[in-house]
C-alpha positions in Angstrom: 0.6 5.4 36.2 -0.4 8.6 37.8 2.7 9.5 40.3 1.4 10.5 44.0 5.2 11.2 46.0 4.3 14.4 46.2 3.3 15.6 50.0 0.1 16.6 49.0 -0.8 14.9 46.5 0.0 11.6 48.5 -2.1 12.6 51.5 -4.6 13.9 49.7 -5.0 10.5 48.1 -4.4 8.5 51.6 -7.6 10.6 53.1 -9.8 9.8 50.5 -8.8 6.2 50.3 -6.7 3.8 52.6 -7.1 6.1 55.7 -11.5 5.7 55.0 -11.0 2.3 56.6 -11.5 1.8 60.3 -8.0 0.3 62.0 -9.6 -3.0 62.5 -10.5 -3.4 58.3 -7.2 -1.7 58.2 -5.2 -3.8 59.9 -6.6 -6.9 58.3 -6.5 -5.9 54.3 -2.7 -4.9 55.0 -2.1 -8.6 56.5 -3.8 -10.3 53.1 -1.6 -7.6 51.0 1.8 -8.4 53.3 1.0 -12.2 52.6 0.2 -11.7 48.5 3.4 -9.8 48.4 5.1 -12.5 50.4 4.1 -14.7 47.3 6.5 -13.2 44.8 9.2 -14.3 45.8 8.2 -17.5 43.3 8.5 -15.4 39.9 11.4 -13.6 41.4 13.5 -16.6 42.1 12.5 -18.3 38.8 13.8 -14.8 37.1 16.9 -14.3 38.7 17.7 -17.8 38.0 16.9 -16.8 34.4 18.7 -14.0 34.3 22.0 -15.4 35.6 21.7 -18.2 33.1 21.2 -14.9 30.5 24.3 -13.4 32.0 26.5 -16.9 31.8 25.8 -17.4 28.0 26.2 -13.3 27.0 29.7 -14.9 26.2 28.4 -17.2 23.5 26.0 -14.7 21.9 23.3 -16.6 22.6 22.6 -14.3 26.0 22.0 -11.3 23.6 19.0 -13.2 22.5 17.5 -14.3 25.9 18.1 -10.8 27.8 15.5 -8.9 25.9 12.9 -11.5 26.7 14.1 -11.9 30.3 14.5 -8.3 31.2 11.8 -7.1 30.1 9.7 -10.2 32.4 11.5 -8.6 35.0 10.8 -5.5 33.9 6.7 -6.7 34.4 7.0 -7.9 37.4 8.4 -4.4 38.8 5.7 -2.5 37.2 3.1 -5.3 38.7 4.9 -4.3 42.4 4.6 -1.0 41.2 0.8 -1.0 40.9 0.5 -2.5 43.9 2.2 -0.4 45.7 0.3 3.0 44.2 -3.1 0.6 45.0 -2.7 -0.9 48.4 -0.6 1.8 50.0 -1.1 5.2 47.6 2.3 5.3 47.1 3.4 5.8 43.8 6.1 4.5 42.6 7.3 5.8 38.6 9.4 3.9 36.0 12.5 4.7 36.7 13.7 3.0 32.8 15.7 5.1 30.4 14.0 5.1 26.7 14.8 2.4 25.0 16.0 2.6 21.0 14.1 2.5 18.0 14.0 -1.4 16.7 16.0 -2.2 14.5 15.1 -6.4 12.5 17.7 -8.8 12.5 20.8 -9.5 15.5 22.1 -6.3 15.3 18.6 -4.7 16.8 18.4 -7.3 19.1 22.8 -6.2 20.1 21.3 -2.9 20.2 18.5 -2.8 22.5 20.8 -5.3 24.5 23.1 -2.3 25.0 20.6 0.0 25.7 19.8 -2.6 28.4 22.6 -2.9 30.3 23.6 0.6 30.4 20.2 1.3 32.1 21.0 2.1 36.0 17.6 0.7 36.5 17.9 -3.1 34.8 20.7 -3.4 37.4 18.3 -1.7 40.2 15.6 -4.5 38.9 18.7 -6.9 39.4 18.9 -6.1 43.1 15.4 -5.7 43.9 15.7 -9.6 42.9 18.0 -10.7 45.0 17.2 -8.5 48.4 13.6 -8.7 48.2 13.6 -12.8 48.6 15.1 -12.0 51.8 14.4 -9.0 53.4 11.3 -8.4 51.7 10.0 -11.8 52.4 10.7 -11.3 56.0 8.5 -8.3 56.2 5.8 -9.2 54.5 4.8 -12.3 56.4 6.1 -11.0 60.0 2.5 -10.0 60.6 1.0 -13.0 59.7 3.7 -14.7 61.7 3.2 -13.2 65.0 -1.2 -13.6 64.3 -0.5 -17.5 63.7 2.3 -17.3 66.8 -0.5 -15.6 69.4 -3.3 -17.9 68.0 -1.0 -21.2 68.0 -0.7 -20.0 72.1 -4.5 -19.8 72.5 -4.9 -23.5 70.9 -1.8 -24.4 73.8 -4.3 -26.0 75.8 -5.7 -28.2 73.4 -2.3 -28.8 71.8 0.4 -29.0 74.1 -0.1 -32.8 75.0 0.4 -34.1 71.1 3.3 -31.7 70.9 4.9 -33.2 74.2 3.9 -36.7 73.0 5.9 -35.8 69.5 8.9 -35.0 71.4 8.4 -31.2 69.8 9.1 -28.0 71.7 6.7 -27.0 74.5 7.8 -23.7 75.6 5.7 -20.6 74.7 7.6 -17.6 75.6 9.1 -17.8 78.6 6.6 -20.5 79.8 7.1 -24.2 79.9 4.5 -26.0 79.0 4.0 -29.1 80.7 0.6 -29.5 82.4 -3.0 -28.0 81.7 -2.3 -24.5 84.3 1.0 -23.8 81.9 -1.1 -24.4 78.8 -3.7 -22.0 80.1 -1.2 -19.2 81.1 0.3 -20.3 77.3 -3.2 -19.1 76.0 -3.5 -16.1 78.2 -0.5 -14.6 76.7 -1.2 -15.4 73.2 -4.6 -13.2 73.5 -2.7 -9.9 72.6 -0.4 -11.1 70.5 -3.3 -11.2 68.2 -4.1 -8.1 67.5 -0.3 -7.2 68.0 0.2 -9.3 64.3 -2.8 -7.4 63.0 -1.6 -3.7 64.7 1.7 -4.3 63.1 0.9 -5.2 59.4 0.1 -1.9 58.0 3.4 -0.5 59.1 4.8 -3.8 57.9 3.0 -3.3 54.3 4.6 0.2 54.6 8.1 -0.8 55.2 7.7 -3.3 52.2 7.0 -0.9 49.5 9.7 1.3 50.9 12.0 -1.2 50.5 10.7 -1.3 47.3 10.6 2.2 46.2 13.7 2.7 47.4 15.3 -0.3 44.5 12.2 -0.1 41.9 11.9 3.8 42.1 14.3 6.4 40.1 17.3 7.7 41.8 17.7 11.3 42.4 20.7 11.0 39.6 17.9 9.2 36.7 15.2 12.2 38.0 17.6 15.0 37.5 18.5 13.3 34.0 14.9 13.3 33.5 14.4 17.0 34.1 17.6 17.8 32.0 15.9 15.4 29.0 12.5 17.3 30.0 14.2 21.0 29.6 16.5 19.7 26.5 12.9 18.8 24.8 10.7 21.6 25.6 13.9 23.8 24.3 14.1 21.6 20.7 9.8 21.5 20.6 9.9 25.5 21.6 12.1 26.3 18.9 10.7 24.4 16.2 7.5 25.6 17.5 8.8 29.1 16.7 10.4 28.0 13.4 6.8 26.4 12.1 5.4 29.5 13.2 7.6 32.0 11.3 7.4 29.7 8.3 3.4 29.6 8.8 3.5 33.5 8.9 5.8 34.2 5.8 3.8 31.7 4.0 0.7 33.7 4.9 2.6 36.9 3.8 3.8 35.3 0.5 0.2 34.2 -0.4 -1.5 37.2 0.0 1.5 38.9 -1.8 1.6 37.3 -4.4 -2.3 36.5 -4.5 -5.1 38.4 -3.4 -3.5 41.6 -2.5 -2.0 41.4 -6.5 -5.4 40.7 -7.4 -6.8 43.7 -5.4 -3.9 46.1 -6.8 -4.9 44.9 -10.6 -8.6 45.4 -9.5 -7.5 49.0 -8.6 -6.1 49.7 -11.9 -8.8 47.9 -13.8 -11.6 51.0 -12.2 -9.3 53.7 -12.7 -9.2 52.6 -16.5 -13.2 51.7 -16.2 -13.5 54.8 -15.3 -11.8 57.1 -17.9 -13.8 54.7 -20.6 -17.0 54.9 -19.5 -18.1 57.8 -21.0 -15.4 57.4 -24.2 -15.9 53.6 -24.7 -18.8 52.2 -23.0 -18.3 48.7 -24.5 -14.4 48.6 -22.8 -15.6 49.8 -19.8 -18.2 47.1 -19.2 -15.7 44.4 -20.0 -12.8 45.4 -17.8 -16.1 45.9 -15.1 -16.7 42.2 -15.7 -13.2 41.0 -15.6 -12.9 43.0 -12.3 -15.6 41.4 -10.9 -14.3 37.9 -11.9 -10.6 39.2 -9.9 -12.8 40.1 -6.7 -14.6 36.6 -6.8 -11.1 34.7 -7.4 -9.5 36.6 -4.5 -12.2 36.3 -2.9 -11.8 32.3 -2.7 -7.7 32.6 -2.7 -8.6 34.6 1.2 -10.6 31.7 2.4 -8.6 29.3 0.8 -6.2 31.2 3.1 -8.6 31.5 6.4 -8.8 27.4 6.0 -5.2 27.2 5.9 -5.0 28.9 9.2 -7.6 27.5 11.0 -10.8 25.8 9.2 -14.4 27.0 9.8 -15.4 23.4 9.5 -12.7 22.8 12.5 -14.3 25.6 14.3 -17.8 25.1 14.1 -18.3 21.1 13.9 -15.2 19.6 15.6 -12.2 17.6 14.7 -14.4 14.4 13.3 -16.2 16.3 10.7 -12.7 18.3 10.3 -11.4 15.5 8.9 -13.9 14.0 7.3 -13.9 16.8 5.3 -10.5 16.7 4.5 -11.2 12.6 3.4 -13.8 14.0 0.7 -11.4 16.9 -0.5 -8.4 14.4 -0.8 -8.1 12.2 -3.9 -7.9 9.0 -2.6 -11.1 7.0 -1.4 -10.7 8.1 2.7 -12.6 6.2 5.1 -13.2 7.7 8.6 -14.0 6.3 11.9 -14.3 8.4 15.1 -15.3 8.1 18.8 -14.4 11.5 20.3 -16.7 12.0 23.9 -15.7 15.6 23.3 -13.5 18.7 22.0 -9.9 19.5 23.0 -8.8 23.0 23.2 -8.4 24.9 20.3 -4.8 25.0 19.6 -4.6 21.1 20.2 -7.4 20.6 18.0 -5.6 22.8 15.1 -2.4 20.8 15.6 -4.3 17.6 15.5 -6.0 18.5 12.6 -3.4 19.9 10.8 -0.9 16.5 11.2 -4.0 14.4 9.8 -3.7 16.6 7.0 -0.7 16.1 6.1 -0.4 12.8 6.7 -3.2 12.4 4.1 -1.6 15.0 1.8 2.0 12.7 1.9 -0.2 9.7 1.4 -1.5 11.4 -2.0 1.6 12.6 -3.0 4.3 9.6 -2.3 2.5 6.6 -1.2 0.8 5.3 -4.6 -1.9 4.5 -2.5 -6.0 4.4 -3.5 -7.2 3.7 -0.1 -6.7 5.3 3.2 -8.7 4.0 6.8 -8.4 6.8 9.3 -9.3 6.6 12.7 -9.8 9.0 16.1 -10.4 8.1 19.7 -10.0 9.2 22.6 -8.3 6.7 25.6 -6.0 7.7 28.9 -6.0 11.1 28.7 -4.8 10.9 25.0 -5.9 11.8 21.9 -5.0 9.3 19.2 -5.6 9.0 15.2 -4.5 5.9 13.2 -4.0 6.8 9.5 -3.0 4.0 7.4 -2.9 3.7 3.3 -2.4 0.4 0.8 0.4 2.1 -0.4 4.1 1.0 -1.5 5.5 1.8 2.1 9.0 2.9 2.5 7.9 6.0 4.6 11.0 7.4 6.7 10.8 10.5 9.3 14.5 11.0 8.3 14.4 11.2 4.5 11.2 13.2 4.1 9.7 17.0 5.1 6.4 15.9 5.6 6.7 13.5 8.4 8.8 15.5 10.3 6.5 18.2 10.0 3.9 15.6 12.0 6.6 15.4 14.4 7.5 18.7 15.1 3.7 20.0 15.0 2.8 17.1 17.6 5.9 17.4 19.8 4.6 21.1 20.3 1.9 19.4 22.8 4.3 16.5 23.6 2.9 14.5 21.1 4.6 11.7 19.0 4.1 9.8 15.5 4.8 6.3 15.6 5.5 5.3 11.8 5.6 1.7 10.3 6.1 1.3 6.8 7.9 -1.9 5.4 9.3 -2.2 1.8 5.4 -3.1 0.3 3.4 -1.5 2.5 1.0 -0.6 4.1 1.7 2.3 5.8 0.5 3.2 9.4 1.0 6.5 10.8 0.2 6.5 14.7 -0.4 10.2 16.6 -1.2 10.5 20.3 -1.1 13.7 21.9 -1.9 14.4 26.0 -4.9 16.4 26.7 -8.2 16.8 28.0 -11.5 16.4 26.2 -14.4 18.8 27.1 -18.5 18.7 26.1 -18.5 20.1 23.0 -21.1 22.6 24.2 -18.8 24.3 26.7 -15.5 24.2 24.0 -13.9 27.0 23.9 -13.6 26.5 20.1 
């Protein structure tokens, strides 16, 4: 969800949404959003009588298994309040949640993720926001509609006050006691502005309500400066393996045409100078090491744009990441299959990165997986660029035993990217990349 607490970034959205309404549309869609939000106090009252029951049987190990399930319900029905707030009032609200730990099968996963629970700030936050919002939150969201029904129950006085007196029930309205027809009539007199008083009050009231709950569903100013410390601490790790990739890159570039085509270029040197001294002497010599030479200048010839692909491919350049890859599927040895709905091009240097992980994802696949089939898929969704490349392999793939995949890793996290990897004992294997950025027409692409 996109977060608007910035000044201008929340007034900016506030004039070109809620603020187009006249008052009187206003003042009547924040009465029917007080009243829905009135309405969760059902789910929250059914959940923090689940979680106390969760809390009560921690002690018996049976709580380890029902917190997950219940916190993460609770955990829902924040982010629903959260929604609403960002849609009825353009206040955004972010997750305030710490990241939660890899999964891990069996009790001790389920211990883990338990801890990882309970040592969030914001479970306990959730927690509150339970308990207050019955109450205060409750209060506020149907005070409008209280005070409407309150001045529209005194216009009805007239017709109304005679069964109520009959009943026994109260007849006073305000300060007037109603007891005849000319008290129920003042009685309806004074409930004409309370009216529109209900309705003039409900957008402040809808306000108030989702700063009560920003203030327990949003994060702290302790859980954002631990946010910008995690931020720094990963653009720091992704900047220097971004450096270290790119000195590797660049002495592998140096090594290659070393040891390739600028030793094929040198021998090509000395192949003419020898051509040369036994052309007139030995004709026959000459025209072979003339003919080997030419063979060098072809093969280094290939070894340079063998290189040139390496770095960035022409296919990638001219035709796009889809036919990129598809590409790589028919140079690969396994039988690749490729799907792709791309609306358009990122820029370049995502596009290489992107390309470059597919690689060697289906280079690892080759290599380790024992695999004859690999399915890859691109699409674009949510301002993210996503590929799915999964082989019929053994499985067994781990980020933390092998190179390649956390190569993937470090080449996405450049453009704060992840990989996703599941790989049971068996297979198959599914590799999962999503990187942020935009897409642009791939006529105006800067690549």
């Amino acid at each position: 969800m996109t977060d608007t607490t910035g000044t201008g970034a929340e007034s900016g959205a506030r004039d070109t949404g809620w603020n187009r309404l006249g008052p009187p549309r206003r003042s009547v869609r924040a009465m029917a959003h007080s009243t829905a939000l009135a309405a969760f106090v059902l789910p929250q009252l059914a959940l923090l009588t689940a979680a106390s029951v969760t809390a009560s049987l921690l002690g018996l190990g049976v709580g380890v298994l029902l917190m997950l399930p219940t916190t993460l319900a609770v955990r829902r029905l924040a982010g629903l309040r959260r929604t609403l707030a960002g849609r009825w009032t353009d206040t955004g609200i972010r997750d305030p949640y710490l990241p939660m730990p890899e999964v891990e099968p069996g009790f001790r996963g389920a211990w883990l993720r338990c801890q990882a629970l309970l040592a969030d700030p914001a479970t306990w936050r959730d927690l509150l926001w339970l308990l207050v919002d019955p109450m205060i939150g409750f209060t506020v969201a149907l005070f409008p509609l209280a005070v409407l029904a309150y001045g529209v129950f005194g216009v009805l006085s007239p017709w109304l006050w005679e069964p109520i007196a009959g009943l026994g029930g109260n007849n006073w309205y305000l300060w007037v006691h109603v007891t005849d027809p000319g008290s129920a009539r003042v009685a309806a007199l004074l409930g004409l502005p309370i009216i529109p008083l209900g309705l003039a009050i409900a957008p402040g009231a809808l306000r108030g309500h989702t700063a009560l709950a920003r203030a327990l569903l949003g994060p702290t100013a302790r859980a954002e400066a631990l946010a910008a410390q995690r931020k720094v601490a990963h653009l720091t790790e992704t900047r220097r393996d971004a450096l270290t990739s790119q000195a590797a890159e660049l002495r592998r570039i140096e090594r290659d045409l070393h040891d390739g085509a600028q030793a094929r270029l040198v021998a090509m040197g000395m192949n003419l100078g020898v051509a040369e001294r036994l052309v007139e002497r030995d004709p026959e010599a000459a025209k072979q090491l003339l003919a080997e030479t030419r063979q060098a200048s072809a093969t280094a010839l290939n070894e340079l744009r063998d290189l040139v692909r390496g770095i960035h491919p022409p296919v990638l350049a001219d035709r796009g990441l889809a036919d990129a890859v598809r590409a790589l599927g028919m140079d690969s040895p396994l039988d690749v299959t490729v799907s792709a709905d791309l609306p358009g091009r990122p820029e370049a240097p995502v596009e290489s990165a992107f390309y470059f992980a597919v690689s060697e994802a289906l280079t690892n696949a080759a290599k380790h997986s024992r695999a004859a089939h690999v399915d890859v898929q691109l699409w674009y969704t949510d301002g993210l660029l996503k590929a799915q490349v999964t082989d019929d392999g053994t499985g067994g793939a781990d980020p933390s035993r092998g190179t390649g995949l956390r190569g993937i890793e470090r080449r996405l996290a450049t453009f704060d990217g992840v990989l996703a990897v599941r790989s049971p004992q068996g297979g198959p294997t599914t590799l999962t990349m999503e990187l942020p950025c935009e897409l642009y027409s791939p006529r105006t692409s800067s690549s």
